[in-house]
C-alpha positions in Angstrom: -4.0 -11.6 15.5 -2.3 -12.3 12.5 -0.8 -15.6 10.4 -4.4 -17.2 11.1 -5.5 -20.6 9.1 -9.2 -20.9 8.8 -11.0 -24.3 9.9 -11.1 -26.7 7.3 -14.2 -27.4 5.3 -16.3 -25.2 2.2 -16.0 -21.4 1.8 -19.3 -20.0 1.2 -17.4 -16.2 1.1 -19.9 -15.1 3.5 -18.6 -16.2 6.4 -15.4 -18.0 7.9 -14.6 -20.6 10.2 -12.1 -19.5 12.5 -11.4 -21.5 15.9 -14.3 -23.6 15.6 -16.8 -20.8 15.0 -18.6 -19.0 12.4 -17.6 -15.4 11.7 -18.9 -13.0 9.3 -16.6 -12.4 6.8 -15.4 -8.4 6.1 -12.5 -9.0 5.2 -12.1 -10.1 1.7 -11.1 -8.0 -1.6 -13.1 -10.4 -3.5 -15.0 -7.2 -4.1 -17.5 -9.0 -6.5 -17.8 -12.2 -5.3 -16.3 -14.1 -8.4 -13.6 -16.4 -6.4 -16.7 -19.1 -5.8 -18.7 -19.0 -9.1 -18.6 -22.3 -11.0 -17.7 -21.0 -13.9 -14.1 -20.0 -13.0 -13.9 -23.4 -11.1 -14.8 -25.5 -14.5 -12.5 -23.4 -16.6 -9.4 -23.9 -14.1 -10.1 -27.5 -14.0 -10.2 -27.9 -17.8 -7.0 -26.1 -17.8 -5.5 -28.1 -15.7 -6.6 -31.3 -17.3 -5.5 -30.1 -20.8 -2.0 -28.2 -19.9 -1.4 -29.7 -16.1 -0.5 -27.9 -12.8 2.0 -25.7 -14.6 3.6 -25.2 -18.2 7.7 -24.8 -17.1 9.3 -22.3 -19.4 9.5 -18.5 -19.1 7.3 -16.9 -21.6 10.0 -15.7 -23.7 10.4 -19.0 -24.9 7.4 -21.1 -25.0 3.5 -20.3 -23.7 0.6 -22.1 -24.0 -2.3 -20.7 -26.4 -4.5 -19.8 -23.3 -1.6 -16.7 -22.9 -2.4 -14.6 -26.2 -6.1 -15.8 -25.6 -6.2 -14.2 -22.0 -4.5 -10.6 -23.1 -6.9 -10.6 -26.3 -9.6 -10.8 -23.8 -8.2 -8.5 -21.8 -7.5 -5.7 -24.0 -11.2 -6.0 -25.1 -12.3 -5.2 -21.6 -9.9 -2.6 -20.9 -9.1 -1.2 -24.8 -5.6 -0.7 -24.5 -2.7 -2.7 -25.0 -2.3 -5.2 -22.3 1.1 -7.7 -20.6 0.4 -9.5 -18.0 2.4 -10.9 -14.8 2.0 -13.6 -12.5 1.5 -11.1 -9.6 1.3 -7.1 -9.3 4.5 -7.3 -7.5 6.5 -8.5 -10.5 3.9 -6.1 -13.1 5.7 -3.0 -11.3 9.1 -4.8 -11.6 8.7 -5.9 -14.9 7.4 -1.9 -15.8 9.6 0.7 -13.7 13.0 -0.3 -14.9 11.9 -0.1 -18.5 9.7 3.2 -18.0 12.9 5.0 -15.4 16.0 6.1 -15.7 18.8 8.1 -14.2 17.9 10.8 -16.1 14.0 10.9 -14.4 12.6 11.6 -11.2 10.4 9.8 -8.8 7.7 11.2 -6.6 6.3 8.8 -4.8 2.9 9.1 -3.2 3.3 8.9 0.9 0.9 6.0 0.5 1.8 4.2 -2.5 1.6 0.1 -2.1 4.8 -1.0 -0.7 5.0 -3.5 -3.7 5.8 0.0 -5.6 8.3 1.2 -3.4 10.4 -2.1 -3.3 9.9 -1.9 -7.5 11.3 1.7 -7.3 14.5 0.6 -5.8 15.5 -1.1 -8.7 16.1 2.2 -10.0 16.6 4.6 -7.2 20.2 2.1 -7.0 20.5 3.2 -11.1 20.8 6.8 -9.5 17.4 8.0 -10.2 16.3 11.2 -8.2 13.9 9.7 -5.5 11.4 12.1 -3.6 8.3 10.7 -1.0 5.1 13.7 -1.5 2.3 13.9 1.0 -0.5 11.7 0.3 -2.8 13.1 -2.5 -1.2 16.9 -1.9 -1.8 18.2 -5.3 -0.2 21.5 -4.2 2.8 20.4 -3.2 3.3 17.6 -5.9 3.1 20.3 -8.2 5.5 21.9 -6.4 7.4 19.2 -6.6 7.2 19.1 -10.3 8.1 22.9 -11.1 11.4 22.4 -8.8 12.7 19.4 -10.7 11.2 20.0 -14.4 15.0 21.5 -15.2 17.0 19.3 -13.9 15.3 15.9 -14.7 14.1 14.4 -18.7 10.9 12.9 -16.9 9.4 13.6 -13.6 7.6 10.3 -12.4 4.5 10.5 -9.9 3.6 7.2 -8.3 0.3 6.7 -6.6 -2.5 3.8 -6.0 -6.0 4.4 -7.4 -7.6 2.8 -4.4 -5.8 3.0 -1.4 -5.8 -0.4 0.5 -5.7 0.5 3.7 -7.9 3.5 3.8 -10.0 2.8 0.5 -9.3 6.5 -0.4 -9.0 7.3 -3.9 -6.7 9.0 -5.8 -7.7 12.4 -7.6 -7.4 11.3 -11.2 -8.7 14.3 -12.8 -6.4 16.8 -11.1 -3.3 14.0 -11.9 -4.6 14.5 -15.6 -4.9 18.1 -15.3 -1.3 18.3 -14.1 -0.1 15.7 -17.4 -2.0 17.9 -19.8 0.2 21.2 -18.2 3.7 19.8 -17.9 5.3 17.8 -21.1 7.6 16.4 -18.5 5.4 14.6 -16.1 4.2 10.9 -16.4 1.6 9.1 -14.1 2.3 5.4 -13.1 -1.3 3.7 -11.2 -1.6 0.8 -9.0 -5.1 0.0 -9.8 -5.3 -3.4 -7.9 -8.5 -2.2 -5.6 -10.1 -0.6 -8.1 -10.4 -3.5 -10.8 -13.7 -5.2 -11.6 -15.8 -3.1 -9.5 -15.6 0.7 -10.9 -15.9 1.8 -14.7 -17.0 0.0 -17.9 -16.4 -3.8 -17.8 -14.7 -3.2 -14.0 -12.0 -1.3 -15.9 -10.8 0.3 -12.6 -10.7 4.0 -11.1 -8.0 5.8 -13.7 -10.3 4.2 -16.4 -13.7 5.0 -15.0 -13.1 8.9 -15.4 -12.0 8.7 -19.1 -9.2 7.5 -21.5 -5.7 6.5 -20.6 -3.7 9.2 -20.8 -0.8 8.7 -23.3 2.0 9.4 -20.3 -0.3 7.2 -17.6 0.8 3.7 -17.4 -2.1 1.7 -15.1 -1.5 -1.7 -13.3 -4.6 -4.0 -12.4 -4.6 -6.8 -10.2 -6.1 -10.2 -11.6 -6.1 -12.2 -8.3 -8.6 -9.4 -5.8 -12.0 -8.7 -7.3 -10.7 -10.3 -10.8 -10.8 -13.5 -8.7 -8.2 -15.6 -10.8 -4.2 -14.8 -10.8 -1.7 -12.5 -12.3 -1.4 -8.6 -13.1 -2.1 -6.5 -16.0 -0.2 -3.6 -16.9 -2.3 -1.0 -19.1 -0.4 1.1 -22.1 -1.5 3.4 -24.3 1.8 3.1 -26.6 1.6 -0.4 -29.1 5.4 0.0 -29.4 6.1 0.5 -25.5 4.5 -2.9 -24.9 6.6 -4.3 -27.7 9.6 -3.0 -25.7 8.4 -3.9 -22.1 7.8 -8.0 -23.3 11.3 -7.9 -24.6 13.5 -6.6 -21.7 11.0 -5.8 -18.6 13.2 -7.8 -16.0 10.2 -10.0 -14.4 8.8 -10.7 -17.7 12.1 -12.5 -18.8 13.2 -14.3 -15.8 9.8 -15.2 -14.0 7.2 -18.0 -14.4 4.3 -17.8 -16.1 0.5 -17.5 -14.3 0.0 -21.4 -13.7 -2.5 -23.0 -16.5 -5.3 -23.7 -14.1 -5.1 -20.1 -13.0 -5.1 -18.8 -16.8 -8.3 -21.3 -17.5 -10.0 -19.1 -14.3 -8.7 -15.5 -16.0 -10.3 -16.2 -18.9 -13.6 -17.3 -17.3 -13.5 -14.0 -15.4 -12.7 -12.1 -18.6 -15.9 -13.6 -20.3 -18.1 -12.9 -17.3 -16.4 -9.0 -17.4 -17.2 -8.2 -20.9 -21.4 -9.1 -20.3 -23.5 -6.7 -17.7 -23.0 -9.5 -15.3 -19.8 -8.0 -14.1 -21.7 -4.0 -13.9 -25.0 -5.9 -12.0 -22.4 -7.6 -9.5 -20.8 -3.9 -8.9 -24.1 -2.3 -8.1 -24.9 -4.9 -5.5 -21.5 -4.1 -3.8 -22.3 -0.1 -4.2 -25.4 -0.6 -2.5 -23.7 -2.5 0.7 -20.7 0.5 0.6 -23.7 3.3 0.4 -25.6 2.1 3.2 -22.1 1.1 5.5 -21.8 5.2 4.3 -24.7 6.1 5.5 -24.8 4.1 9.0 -21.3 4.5 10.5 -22.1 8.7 9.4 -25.3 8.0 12.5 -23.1 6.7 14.7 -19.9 9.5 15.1 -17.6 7.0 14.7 -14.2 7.7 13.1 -14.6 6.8 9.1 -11.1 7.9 7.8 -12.5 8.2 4.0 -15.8 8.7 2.9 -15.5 7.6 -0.5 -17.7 5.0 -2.0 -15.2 2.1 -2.3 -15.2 -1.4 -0.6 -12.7 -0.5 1.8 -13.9 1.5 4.7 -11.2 1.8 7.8 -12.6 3.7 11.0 -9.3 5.6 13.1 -8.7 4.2 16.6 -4.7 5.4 16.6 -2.9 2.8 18.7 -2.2 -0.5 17.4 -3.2 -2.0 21.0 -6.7 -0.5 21.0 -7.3 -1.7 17.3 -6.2 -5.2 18.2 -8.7 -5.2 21.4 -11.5 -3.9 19.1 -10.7 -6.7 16.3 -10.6 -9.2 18.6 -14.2 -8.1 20.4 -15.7 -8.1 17.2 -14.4 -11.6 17.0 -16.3 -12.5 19.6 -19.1 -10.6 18.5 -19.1 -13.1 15.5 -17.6 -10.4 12.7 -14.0 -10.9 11.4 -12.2 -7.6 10.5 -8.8 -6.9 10.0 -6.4 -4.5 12.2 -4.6 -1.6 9.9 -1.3 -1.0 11.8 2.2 0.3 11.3 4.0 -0.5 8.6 0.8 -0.9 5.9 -0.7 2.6 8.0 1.1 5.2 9.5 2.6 4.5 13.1 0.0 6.2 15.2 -2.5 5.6 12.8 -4.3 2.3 13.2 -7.7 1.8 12.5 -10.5 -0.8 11.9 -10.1 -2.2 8.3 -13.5 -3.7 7.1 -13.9 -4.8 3.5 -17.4 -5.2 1.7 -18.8 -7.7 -1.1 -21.8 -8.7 -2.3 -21.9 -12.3 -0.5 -22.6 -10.1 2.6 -26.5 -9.4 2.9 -27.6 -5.5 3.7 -29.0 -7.1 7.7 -25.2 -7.9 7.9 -24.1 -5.0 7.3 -26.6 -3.4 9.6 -25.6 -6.0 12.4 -21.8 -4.7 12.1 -21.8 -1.4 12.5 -24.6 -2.0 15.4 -22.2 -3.7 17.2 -18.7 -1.6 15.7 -20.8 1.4 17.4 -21.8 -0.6 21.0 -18.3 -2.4 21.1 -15.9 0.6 20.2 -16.2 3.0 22.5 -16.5 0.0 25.2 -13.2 -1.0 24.4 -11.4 2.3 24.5 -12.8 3.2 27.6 -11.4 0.2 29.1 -8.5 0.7 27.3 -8.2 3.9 29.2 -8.1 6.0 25.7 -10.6 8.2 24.2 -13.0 9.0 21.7 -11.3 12.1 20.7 -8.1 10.9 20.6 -9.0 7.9 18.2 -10.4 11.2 15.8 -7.1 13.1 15.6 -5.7 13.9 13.1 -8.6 13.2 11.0 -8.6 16.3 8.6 -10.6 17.0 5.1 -9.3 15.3 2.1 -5.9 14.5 4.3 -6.1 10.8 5.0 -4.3 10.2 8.7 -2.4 13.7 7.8 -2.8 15.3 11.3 -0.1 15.3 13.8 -0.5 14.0 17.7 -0.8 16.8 20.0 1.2 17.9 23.0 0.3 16.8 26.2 -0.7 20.2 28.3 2.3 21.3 30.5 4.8 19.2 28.7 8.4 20.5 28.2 10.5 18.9 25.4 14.5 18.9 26.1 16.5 18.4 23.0 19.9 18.4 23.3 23.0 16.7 21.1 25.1 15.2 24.0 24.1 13.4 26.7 26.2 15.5 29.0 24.0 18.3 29.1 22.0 15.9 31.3 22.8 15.3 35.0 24.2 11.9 35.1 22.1 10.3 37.5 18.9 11.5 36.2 19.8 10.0 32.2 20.9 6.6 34.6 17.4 6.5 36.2 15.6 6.7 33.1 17.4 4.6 30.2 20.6 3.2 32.5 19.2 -0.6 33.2 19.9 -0.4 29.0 23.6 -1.2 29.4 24.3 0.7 26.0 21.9 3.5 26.6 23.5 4.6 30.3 25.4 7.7 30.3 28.7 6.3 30.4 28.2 4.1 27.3 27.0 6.8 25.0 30.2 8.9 26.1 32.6 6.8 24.0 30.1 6.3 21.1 30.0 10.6 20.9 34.0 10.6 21.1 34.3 8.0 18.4 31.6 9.6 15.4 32.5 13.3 16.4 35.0 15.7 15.1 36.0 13.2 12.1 37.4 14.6 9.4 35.4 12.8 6.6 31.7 13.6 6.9 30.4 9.9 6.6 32.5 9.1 9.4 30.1 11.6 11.6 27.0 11.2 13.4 24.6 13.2 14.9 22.9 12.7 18.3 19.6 13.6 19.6 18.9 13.0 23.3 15.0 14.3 24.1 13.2 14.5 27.7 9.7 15.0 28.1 9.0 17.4 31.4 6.3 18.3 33.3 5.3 21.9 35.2 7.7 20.6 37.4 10.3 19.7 35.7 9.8 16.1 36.3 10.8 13.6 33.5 8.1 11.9 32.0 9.7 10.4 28.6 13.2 10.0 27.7 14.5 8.5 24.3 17.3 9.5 21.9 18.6 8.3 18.3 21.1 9.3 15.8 21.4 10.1 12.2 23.9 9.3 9.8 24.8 9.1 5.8 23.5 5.7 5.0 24.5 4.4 1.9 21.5 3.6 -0.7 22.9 0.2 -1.4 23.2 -0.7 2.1 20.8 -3.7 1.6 21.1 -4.4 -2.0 22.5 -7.6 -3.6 26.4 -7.6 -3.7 26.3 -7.7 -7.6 24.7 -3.9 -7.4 26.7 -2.5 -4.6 30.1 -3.5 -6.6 28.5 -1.0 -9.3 27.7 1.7 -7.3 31.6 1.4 -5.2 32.8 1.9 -9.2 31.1 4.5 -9.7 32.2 5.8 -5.9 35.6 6.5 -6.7 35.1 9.8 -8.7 32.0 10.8 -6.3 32.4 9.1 -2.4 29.2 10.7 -2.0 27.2 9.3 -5.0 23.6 7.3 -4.1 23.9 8.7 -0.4 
């Protein structure tokens, strides 16, 4: 279902070709519809023609004028001071290093955009306190923040503003609240779903519900709804920026965004800073208000009810979303699966994504056939309505847990010799290394050791029924992992310096 190449021939961004047939398209986060108007397309070809496919030299050394006449543009729109980055992956590596350090903490949002994450071990490896907080839990992120305020300089909350998976949003105002009661707390965004469709000139969710806070740093994708290439980051602080262009890592040792791609930004700029840009918004809302409105008649599963582009309806299992992706396929609508890792596992859902190229009858004709189609499939499947809703709780995006099966027993024991032999055999035995007699040696050998890292622990679980009867066998083990397991030899050679005074340090 996925690594797909569309058939060859014009995008009208309506609909796709895909194996020879035309498929609605709902699955785009060209929000607005910009990526086909003819005015980005002359602008990137008059780039091209002036400045060629690409101007090779890192912006700390030479740019062409079309940079500093993009980010004047762009901090018109937005009102702020403004860098930008050839993608949103390199904006939060160009921004974390320079905002973190080892005297700060991170909370990361369960949710956050694994683009973040990656961007956060550059310092996590620095030794900065790293924390993961339930998604949008204002409780317990302000739990969070009381606990570490005296023991860290800067607590750090990372979050999306639009999820991209669920097309949830995160609670600005309480976020702001929470800045305007602790000193210590800063606010980094990941706006890149939320750009050119929500606030004044499409300045993006954080934005649309007032004024940058001064300890809010905001991210906005140029290459989704913006339609062109590259990543903004958003700073209320003149001199922070000043700092940022001169050592943010990313903004020193990457390319620039290509010249053709820079003549398009600008186009999209323009076009954002007339009524154009609020006119192609409110033809979007109106297709998100009435998808609202008819998957609400039909008792399907909508994970968030929010009025953003994304909508995702819970199925649970990656297997049943695949079937129902692919039957919509053949129903003529292209949608996309949301499965483990980008969702939670257990989890999956139904991803569709509205713009304005879609017509209001196509919209209808979708969720028509989502609601005829779905619970086809599951029954088939052998699954159930019900079970596809689990978990499904107010304000708590895919927060509920799977419940027990009725009758089940759960075994958990920490060596496989509280099991009879024969029975472990018959379930996980035709596993050469997960028979009894192979796990003996591996308890012997990471047991009783005197160093602590040199230990593991060992979890062996059975499933029974009233009976007694195994159902479900599995086990794993947990161990000290070192941070820098997976990190570039130059780092880990740091960290082993710093390892002599404190073996356990970054574990």
């Amino acid at each position: 279902m996925g690594f797909r190449t569309i058939d060859d021939g014009p995008v009208d961004g309506r609909t796709i070709g895909l194996d020879g047939r035309r498929l609605l398209h709902f699955g785009s986060c060209s929000y607005v519809g910009l990526e086909l108007d003819p005015r980005l397309r002359e602008a990137m070809a008059q780039a091209a023609a002036r400045y060629g496919t690409q101007f090779a030299s890192s912006r700390p050394y030479l740019s062409i004028p079309l940079y500093k006449e993009f980010e004047d543009l762009l901090e018109q729109l937005f009102g702020l001071p403004v860098l930008t980055t050839q993608t949103m992956t390199l904006a939060h590596a160009a921004s974390l290093p320079v905002l973190i350090d080892e005297k700060d903490a991170v909370l990361l949002d369960q949710h956050v955009h694994n683009s973040v994450q990656m961007a956060v071990n550059h310092v996590r490896v620095a030794g900065t306190a790293v924390e993961v907080v339930r998604h949008n839990r204002m409780d317990l992120l302000t739990e969070r923040i009381e606990d570490l305020r005296t023991k860290h300089r800067k607590i750090w909350y990372l979050a999306d503003g639009v999820y991209s998976m669920a097309g949830d949003l995160a609670p600005i105002d309480r976020i702001v609240g929470l800045l305007d009661q602790y000193e210590q707390f800063h606010a980094y965004v990941d706006d890149a779903h939320g750009t050119s469709w929500l606030g004044e000139h499409g300045r993006g969710w954080p934005l649309s519900r007032g004024p940058l806070h001064p300890r809010m740093v905001v991210t906005a994708s140029l290459c989704k709804a913006f339609a062109a290439a590259g990543a903004a980051i958003l700073l209320a602080d003149p001199e922070l920026r000043r700092r940022m262009s001169r050592v943010g890592p990313t903004l020193l040792f990457s390319g620039p965004i290509w010249p053709p791609m820079l003549g398009a930004a600008i186009a999209s700029a323009r076009i954002h800073l007339t009524d154009e840009i609020e006119e192609r918004a409110a033809a979007l809302l109106e297709r998100v208000r009435l998808f609202n409105e008819l998957i609400g008649q039909t008792g399907l599963p909508l994970i968030a009810r929010a009025e953003t582009p994304i909508r995702c309806v819970a199925v649970g299992v990656p297997r049943v979303a695949y079937s129902i992706v692919a039957r919509l396929q053949q129903e003529g609508f292209y949608t996309n699966p949301a499965v483990f890792p980008a969702v939670p596992k257990g989890r999956a859902g139904i991803r569709i994504t509205l713009t304005p190229h879609q017509t209001l009858d196509d919209v209808r004709a979708l969720v028509s056939t989502l609601q005829r189609v779905f619970p086809e499939v599951i029954e088939a499947d052998g699954y159930s309505l019900e079970r596809a809703r689990r978990g499904l709780r107010s304000g708590n995006v895919w927060a509920g847990a799977s419940r027990a099966a009725p009758g089940l027993r759960l075994q958990h024991e920490q060596s496989v010799t509280r099991f009879d032999r024969e029975e472990w055999n018959r379930l996980l035995g035709h596993e050469v290394s997960c028979s009894y007699d192979a796990l003996l040696p591996f308890e012997a050998t990471f047991r009783g050791n005197p160093k602590a890292h040199d230990n593991w622990r060992f979890h062996y679980f059975v499933a029974r029924d009233r009976s007694g009867k195994p159902v479900l066998a599995t086990f794993f083990t947990d161990a000290i992992w070192k941070d820098d397991m997976l990190s570039p030899t130059a780092v880990s050679i740091r960290v082993e310096e710093r390892r002599r005074d404190n073996p356990m340090y970054l574990t």
